[in-house]
C-alpha positions, 0 to 999 in steps of 0.5 A, spaced: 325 193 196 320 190 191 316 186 192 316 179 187 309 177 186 310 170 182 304 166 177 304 159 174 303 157 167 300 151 166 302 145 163 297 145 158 296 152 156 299 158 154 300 164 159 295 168 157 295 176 159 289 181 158 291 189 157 286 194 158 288 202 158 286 209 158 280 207 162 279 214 164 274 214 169 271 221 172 267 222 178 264 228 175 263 227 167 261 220 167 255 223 170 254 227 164 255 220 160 255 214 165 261 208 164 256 202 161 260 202 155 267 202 159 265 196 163 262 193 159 267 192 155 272 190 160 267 185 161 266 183 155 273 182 154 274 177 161 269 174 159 272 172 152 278 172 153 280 169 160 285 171 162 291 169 168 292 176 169 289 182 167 295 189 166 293 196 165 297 200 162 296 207 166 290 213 166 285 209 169 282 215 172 281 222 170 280 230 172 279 233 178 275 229 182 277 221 182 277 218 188 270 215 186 271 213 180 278 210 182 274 206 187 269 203 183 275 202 177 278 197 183 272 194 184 270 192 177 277 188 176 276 185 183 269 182 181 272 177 176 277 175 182 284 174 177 290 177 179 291 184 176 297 189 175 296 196 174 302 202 172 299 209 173 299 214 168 300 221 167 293 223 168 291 218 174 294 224 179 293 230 175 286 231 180 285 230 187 289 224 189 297 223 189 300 217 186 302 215 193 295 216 195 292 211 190 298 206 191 295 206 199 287 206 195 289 201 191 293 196 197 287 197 201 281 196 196 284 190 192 285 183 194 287 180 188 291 186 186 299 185 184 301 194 185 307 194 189 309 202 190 316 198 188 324 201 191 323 207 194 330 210 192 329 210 185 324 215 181 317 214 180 312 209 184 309 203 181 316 200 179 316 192 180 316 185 177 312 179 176 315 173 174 311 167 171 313 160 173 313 153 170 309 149 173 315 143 174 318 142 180 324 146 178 319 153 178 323 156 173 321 163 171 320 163 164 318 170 164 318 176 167 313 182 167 316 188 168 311 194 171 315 202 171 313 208 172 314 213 167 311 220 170 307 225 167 309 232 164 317 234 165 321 240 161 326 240 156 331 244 155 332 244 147 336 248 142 335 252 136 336 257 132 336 263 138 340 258 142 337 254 148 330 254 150 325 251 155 320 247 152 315 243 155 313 235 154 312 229 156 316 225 161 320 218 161 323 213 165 330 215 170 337 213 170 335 210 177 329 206 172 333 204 167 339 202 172 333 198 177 330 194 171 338 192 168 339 189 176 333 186 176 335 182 169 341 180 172 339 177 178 333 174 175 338 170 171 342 168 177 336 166 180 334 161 174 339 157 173 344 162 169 338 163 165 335 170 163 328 170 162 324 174 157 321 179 159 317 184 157 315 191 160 308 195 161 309 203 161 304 208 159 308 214 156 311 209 150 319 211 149 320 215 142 322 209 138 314 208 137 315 214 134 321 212 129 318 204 129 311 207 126 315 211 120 319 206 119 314 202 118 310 206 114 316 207 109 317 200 107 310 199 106 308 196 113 310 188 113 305 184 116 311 180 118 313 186 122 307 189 124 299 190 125 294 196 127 295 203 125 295 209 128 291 216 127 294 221 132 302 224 132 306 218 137 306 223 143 312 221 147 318 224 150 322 229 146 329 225 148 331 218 147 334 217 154 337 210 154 332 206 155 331 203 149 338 201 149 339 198 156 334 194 153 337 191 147 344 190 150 341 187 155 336 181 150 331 179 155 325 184 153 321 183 147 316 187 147 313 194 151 306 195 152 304 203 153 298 206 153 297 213 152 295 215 145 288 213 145 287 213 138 293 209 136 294 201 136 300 200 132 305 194 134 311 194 131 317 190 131 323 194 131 330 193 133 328 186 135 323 189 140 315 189 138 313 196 140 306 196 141 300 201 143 294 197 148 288 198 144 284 203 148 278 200 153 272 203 153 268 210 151 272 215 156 275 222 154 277 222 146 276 216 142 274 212 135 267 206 136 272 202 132 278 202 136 275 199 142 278 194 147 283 190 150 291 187 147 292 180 148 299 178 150 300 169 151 306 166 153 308 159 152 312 154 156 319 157 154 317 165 154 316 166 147 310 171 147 305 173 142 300 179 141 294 181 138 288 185 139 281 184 142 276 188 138 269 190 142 265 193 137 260 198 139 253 201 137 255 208 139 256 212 134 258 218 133 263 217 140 262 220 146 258 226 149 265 228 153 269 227 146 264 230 142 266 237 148 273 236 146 
């Protein structure tokens, strides 16, 4: 059973959410390279940004060795006391740590930490919602944030001109996902009123319309009116559309989708009806660009209706760092 963690909007502001991603963490490298540029950016970002709830779209930490850096991770969000939400990434239980681990890590370290482990008879860990509330009496939900799990690396079974063959490539969301978030949607709607709230999901590996949203987009001369960021690297998403996207639009609620994953992209894209956004990358860890640094800005108004943008943290290091320098 999932756990339902609700928040309240206030009445006399937007709902204001603050996404960090890919902080990537490590108990060893940062010894080579420290984490001072990293968190001070994600404190810089609280401090302007003032959040209701800080989201992390997956990879906090990286390598081998992650159950310090996992920690000191927690405790820098835990010091500004707002409730925050994590997805885990792929690179997260690449090391010494299982996901089901750091779940336990995470509810024994974090007292202001949303994580739910989520359904135990669908795919993944880490599959749960938050519901934001009107302040009123009625505490309708106006929006619902929806947390999934979106795996590491799969194979696929692929055809070419010599029949079939396995490849490898990066994994995406379950039948029993897709089937968990379209039940959850329409019991919200029960429960409010016969009113579906909006809602939007964070995921770390961004389903294959990023892919197609970034070359549309690009193709007709990039709108401003349906688009903003730019990508530098190839969309490293799944090599198959399995149905999300469409649940997704059948169902009407989810307008916007917040992945992490590509370091070195922040395109956000409307397609289909649905803004298809890259968080911006947090902080200096693994590969990154100096003018890429920061935070994604989600706010929600009284009736669901959302708005995103980026936060730039500029940076004085040049060059990157001395770990990307490595790669």
């Amino acid at each position: 059973m999932t756990r339902i963690r609700d928040l309240i909007k206030r009445r006399d502001k937007d709902f204001v959410i603050l996404n960090i991603t890919d902080i990537q963490f490590n108990d060893t490298l940062d010894k080579f390279d420290g984490k001072k540029l990293t968190s001070d950016t994600v404190c810089a970002l609280v401090e302007r940004v003032k959040p209701d709830l800080i989201t992390v779209s997956g990879d906090f930490v990286w390598g081998m060795f992650v159950k310090d850096s996992l920690r000191y991770f927690c405790m820098l969000i835990e010091q500004f006391r707002i409730p925050w939400a994590p997805v885990i990434g792929n690179h997260d239980c690449e090391g010494n740590m299982s996901k089901k681990e750091i779940a336990a890590c995470i509810k024994e370290w974090c007292e202001y930490c949303l994580f739910d482990e989520g359904p135990q008879d669908i795919a993944g860990i880490g599959n749960y919602y938050i519901n934001i509330r009107d302040c009123a009496d009625d505490g309708r939900i106006i929006h619902t944030l929806f947390f999934m799990d979106t795996g590491g690396k799969r194979e696929y079974t692929v055809k070419d001109a010599d029949g079939e063959s396995k490849r490898g490539g990066y994994d995406h969301l379950k039948y029993s996902q897709i089937k968990w978030y379209s039940e959850c949607l329409y019991r919200l709607k029960q429960d409010n009123g016969g009113v579906m709230p909006l809602s939007t999901v964070v995921l770390h590996i961004p389903p294959i319309q990023y892919k197609y949203a970034w070359r549309e987009w690009k193709k007709n001369g990039c709108n401003p009116e349906l688009g903003f960021g730019f990508n530098n690297e190839e969309c490293c998403t799944p090599l198959e559309d399995n149905g999300f996207f469409d649940a997704v639009k059948a169902i009407g609620s989810t307008r916007d989708i917040i992945a992490g994953h590509d370091h070195i992209n922040c395109a956000s894209v409307v397609y289909d009806g649905v803004r298809l956004t890259y968080g911006l990358k947090t902080g200096d860890r693994c590969y990154w660009k100096d003018n890429m640094n920061g935070g994604t800005v989600i706010t929600v108004d009284s009736y669901g209706n959302t708005q995103v943008r980026h936060e730039f943290v500029k940076s004085d290091k040049e060059g990157g760092s001395f770990i990307s320098k490595l790669l």
